[in-house]
Phi, psi and omega in degrees: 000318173252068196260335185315306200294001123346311179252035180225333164319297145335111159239125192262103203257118188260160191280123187324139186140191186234160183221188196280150174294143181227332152205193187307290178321312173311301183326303183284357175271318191286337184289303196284333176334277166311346171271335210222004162061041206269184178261136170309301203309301164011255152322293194326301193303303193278324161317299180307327153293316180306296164332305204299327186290326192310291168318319197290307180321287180281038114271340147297330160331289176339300224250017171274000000 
């Protein structure tokens, strides 16, 4: 019954940098970065969860 919380558990830790933009939201995160003088590693961190929860999603979707 709580096997989702399994996969959340997990971490996949990617290497620091920017990495290519994949949609409109990512887009708009290096635009406020740059508006608001934000830290790269930042933005780079909050992308990067963001793939990872996506992923996390559709693959509990997937297997239902």
């Amino acid at each position: 019954m709580f096997r989702w919380k399994e996969l959340w558990k997990k971490s996949d830790v990617t290497s620091p940098g920017e990495s290519p933009i994949n949609d409109q939201m990512e887009q708009a995160l290096w635009d406020i970065k740059d508006m608001y003088d934000f830290e790269t590693e930042e933005i780079d961190r909050v992308v990067s969860q963001k793939r990872t929860n996506i992923e996390k999603m559709k693959s509990r979707i997937k297997n239902k």
